[in-house]
C-alpha positions as a printed Julia matrix, in Angstrom:
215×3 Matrix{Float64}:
  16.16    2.29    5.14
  15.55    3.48    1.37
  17.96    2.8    -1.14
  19.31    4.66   -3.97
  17.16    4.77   -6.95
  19.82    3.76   -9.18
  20.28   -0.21   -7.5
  19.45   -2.81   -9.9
  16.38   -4.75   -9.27
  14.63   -7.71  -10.07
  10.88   -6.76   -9.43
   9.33   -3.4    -9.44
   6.31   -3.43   -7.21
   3.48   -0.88   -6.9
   1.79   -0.87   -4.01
  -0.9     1.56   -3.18
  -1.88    3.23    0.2
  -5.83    3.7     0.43
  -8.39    4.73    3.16
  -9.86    7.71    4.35
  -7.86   11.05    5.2
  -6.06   10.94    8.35
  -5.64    7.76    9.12
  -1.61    7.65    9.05
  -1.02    6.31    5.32
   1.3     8.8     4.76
   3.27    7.89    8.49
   3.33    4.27    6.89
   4.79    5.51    3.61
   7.23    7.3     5.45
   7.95    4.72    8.34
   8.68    1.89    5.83
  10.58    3.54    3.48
  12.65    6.27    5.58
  11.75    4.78    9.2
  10.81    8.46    9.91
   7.47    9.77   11.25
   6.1    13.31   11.52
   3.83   14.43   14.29
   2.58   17.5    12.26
  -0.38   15.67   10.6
  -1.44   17.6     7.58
  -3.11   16.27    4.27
  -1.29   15.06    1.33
  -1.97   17.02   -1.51
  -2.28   15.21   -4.91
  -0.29   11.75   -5.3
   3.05   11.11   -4.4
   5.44    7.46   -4.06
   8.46    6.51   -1.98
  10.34    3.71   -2.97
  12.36    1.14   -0.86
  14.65   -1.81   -2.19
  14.52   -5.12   -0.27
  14.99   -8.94   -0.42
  11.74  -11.4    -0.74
  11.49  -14.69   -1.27
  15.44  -14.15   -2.26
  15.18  -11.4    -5.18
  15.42   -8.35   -5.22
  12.23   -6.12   -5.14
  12.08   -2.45   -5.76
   9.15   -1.62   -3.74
   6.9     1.52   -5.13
   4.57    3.02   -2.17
   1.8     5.22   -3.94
   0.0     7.66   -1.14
  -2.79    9.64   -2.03
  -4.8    11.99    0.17
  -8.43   10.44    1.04
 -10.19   13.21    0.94
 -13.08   13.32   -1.84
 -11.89   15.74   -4.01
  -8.65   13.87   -5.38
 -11.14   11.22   -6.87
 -10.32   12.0   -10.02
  -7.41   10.75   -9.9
  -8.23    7.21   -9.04
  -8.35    5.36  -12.77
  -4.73    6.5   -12.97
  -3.57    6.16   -9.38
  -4.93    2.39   -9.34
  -3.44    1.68  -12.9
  -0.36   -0.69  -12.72
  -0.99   -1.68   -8.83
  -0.11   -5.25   -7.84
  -1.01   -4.46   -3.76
  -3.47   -2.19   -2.28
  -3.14   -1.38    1.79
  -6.44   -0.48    3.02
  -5.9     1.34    5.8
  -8.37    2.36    8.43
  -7.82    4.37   12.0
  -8.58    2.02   14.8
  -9.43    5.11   17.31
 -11.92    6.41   14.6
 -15.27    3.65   13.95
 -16.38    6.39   10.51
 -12.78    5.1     9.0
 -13.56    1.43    9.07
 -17.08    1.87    7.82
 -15.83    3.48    4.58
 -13.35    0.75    4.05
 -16.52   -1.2     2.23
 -16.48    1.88    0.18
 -12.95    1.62   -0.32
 -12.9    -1.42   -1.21
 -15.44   -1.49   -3.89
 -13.86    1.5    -5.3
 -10.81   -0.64   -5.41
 -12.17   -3.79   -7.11
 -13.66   -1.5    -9.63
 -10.57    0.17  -10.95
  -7.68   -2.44  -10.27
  -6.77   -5.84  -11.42
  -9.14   -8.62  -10.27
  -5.96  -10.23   -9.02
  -4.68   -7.31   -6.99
  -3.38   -8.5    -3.24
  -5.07   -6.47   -0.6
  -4.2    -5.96    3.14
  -6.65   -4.52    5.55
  -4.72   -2.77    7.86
  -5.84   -1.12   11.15
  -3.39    1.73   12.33
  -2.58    3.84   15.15
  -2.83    0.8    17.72
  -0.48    3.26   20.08
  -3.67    4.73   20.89
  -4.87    1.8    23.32
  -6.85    3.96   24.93
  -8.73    5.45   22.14
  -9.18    2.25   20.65
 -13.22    2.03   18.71
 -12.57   -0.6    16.88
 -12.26   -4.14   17.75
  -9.7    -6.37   16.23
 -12.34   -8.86   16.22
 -14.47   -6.94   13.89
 -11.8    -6.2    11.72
 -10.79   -9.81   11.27
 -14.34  -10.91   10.88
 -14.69   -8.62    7.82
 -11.31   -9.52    6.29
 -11.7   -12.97    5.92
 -15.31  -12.32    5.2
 -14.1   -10.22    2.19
 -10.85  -12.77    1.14
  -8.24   -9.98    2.57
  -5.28  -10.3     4.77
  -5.61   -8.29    8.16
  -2.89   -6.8    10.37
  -3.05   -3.72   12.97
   0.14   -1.1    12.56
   1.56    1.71   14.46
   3.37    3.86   12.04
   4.34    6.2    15.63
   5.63    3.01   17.41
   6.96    1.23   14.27
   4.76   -1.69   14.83
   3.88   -4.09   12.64
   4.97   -1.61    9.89
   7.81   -3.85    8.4
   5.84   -6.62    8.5
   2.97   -5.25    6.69
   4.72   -4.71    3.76
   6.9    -7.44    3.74
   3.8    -9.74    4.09
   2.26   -7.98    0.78
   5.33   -7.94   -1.03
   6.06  -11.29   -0.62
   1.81  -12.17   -0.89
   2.84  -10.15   -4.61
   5.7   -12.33   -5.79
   4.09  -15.42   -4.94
   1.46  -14.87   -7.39
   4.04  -13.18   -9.89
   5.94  -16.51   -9.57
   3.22  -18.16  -10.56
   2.39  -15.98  -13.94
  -1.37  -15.69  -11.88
  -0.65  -11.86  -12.72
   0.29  -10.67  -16.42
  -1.04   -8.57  -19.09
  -2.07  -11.19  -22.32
   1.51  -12.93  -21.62
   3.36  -14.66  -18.56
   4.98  -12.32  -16.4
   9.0   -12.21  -16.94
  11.31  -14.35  -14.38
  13.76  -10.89  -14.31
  13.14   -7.75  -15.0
  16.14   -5.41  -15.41
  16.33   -1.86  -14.3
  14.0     0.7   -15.54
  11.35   -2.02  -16.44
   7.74   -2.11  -14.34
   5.72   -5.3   -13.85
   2.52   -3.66  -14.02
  -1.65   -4.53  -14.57
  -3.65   -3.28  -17.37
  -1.3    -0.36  -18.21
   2.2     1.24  -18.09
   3.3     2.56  -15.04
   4.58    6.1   -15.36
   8.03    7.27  -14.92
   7.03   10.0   -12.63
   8.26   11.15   -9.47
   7.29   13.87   -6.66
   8.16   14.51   -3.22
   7.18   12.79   -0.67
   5.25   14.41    2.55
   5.47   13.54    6.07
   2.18   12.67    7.32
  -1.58   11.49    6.05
């Protein structure tokens, strides 16, 4: 359930959504942060975040979910949308093989624009779809742990996997922020009180826009 903006926090988090259009990042955004999902699947159009509030490791983490529509024309926007990130979910459509063959292109286009450090989660959604299924979980796994990423499979419909998805990266996040393995040119704070962004390489910007229903 999302909280009100205005709770104090510990950690601020950014965490961004990635993947080709249409395969349910925007369901996830939605599903984790309001438990809602919309049938209507239509693109999201520019950038937009959701935040959540939520306990890991015992502190309290104000969780920003960036979603961006993967469609080749927002590409511009990737130096800024990447800017600040400490997680990256890499998500791919498990009914669709095209969607996990980009995620190499994904992921490059990742690891060229974020923090060397940056945790990343492949994740493999719309496992509802049993019977659609083109993509094995084996395949998936292979190439994770080829390429040093975690790997989970998600319904955003079912709410499966969802929750734990993010709480794994979140938690992945602090674990490295609670070791100072993530900071600017200094060690990252122990607190950081409201208003204030742990962030890579840049200043995350106090924007916000509404958020859609569906990738």
């Amino acid at each position: 359930m999302a909280r009100r903006p205005d709770e104090e926090y510990d950690y601020l988090f950014k965490v961004v959504l990635i993947g080709d259009s249409g395969v349910g990042k925007s369901n996830l955004l939605s599903r984790f942060t309001r438990n809602e999902f919309c049938l209507e699947s239509k693109s999201t159009i520019g950038v937009e975040f959701a935040t959540r509030t939520l306990q890991v490791e015992g502190r309290t983490v104000k969780a920003q979910i960036w979603d961006t529509a993967g469609q080749e024309r927002y590409r511009a926007i990737t130096s800024a949308y990447y800017r600040g990130a400490l997680g990256a979910l890499l998500v791919y459509d498990v009914t669709k093989p095209t969607t996990f063959e980009n995620v190499s292109r994904w992921l490059k286009e990742l690891r060229d624009h974020a923090d060397s450090n940056i945790v990343i989660m492949l994740i493999g959604n719309k496992t509802d779809l049993k019977h659609l299924r083109a993509v094995a979980t084996e395949d998936a796994q292979g190439y994770a742990e080829k390429e040093g990423l975690s790997f989970i499979e998600t319904s955003a419909l079912e709410a499966t996997n969802v929750e734990n998805a993010f709480q794994k990266i979140l938690a992945e996040i602090y674990r490295i922020i609670s070791k100072k393995s993530i900071s600017t040119d200094e060690p990252a704070p122990a607190s950081i009180k409201e208003g204030k962004t742990i962030v890579v390489g840049g200043t995350e910007a106090n924007t916000k826009k509404p958020c859609c229903s569906s990738s």
